[in-house]
Structures are given as structure tokens and as C-alpha cells.
Residue, then its C-alpha position, 0 to 999 in steps of 0.5 A: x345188022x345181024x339176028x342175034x336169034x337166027x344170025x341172019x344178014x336180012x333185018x329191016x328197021x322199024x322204027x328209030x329213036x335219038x337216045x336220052x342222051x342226044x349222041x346215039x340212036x335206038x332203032x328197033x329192027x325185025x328179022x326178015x327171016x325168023x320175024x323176031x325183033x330186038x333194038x341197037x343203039x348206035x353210036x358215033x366212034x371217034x377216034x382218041x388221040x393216045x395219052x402222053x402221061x405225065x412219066x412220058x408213058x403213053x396209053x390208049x385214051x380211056x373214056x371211062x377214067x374221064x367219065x369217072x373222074x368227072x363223076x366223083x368230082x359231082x358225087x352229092x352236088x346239087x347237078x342234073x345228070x344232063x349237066x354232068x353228061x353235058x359237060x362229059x360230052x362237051x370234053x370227049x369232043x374236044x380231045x377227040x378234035x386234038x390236032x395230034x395224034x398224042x394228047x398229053x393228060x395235062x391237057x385233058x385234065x385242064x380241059x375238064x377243070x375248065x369246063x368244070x368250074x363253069x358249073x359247080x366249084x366245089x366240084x372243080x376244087x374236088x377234081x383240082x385236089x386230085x388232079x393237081x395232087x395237092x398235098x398241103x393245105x396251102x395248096x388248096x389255100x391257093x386255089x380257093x383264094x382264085x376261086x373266090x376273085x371269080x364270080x361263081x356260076x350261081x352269081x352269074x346265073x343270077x345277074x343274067x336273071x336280073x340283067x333280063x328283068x331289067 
């Protein structure tokens, strides 16, 4: 690692940290030549797989649009952060460890739906709207009518609670 101050080659670690996040680690280093300190955060890279989009285009696999679309799915849910970053991380890997070179966005997204209706149904029917880009009511009629022949993850939460108690 290089001084951003001198740009010399010779640094040590001082000390090393797992992040809040569990995936990347903070490590506070010194140059050996200028004695300044400054941190890096490293990060596992993995490698995407690239997206077949649904006109057969493709692109580069986009982290961010994930993130985002994950995110506005939860905006002003009653969830905890680690829970969305949970969930984002749980969905990454799993495109991360496609079989193929290529992913097609239909699978992302009903890798994100799934692991989204685990935790809050209002967010899934949020992102299941866009994604699934319904444009009638029957549409979200449909959808709820599924939702609501399965257990929500509160209820499940709750009957684990009891189950334990009992």
C-alpha cells in the first residue's frame, strides 16, 4: 500500500479492524518513511457474472442498481439496516456464485423477491410492482391474494417465540 502523503511503498499495519459490516476490514497503517498514518478499508472483489437484460442487451453487473432498488423497496419500513445490508449481501453472493458467465436480470430480481418476502411483504409487493411492472390493479390483486395464503414473517416470528415457550 502506498502513502497517500509521500507515495512511498514501505508502510506497516498497525492495527486491523472487521468493519460494521462484517465483509471488509479497516486497517490503520503508518509510513515508514514520512511517519504519517491514514486507514484502508479492504474489501473482498468478486467477480459478476454480466446481465442478460430482458431486450437480450447485456451489461456490466451494477451493485449499486441492486442496492437501490432494494432500498427504496424498505424506504420507511420498520427494518434495521443490518437486515437490508443482510439481505443485500445474502443476494451479491448468490449472483456472484452463478454458475455462468451471464445472468439473466429475471434472475436477480426473483433472487432479491425471495429473499425480500422473508422479511417484510410490503416491501416485496413494493419491488414486485416495479419489478414485475404491473400496470392494473388486478395485477397487484393477484399478487396479494398470494401473499396472504402465506404466513407473514411476523407470524413466523411469533409462532417460533411460542413454539419455544411451550
Amino acid at each position: 500500500m502506498r502513502c497517500p502523503f509521500c507515495g512511498s511503498a514501505e508502510t506497516k499495519v498497525i492495527d486491523s479492524r472487521f468493519n460494521e459490516d462484517s465483509y471488509s476490514i479497516k486497517r490503520r497503517r503508518e509510513c515508514l518513511e514520512c511517519k504519517s498514518r491514514f486507514n484502508t478499508l479492504e474489501t473482498s472483489e468478486l467477480n459478476y457474472p454480466r446481465v442478460i437484460k430482458s431486450d437480450d442487451s447485456s451489461e456490466v453487473f451494477n451493485e449499486t442498481k441492486v442496492r437501490r432498488g432494494i432500498n427504496r423497496a424498505f424506504e420507511k419500513r420498520k427494518i434495521t439496516i443490518d437486515q437490508i445490508d443482510e439481505l443485500i449481501q445474502k443476494v451479491l453472493t448468490k449472483c456472484a456464485q452463478y454458475p455462468s458467465k451471464e445472468i439473466p436480470s429475471t434472475v436477480i430480481g426473483e433472487t432479491i423477491m425471495s429473499e425480500m418476502i422473508l422479511i417484510d411483504q410490503v416491501a416485496y409487493l413494493r419491488f414486485a410492482s416495479v419489478y414485475l411492472r404491473f400496470d392494473n390493479v388486478n395485477s397487484f390483486k393477484k399478487i396479494i391474494e398470494n401473499l396472504e395464503k402465506q404466513p407473514s414473517p411476523r407470524m413466523i416470528k411469533n409462532q417460533k417465540k411460542i413454539n419455544i415457550d411451550e
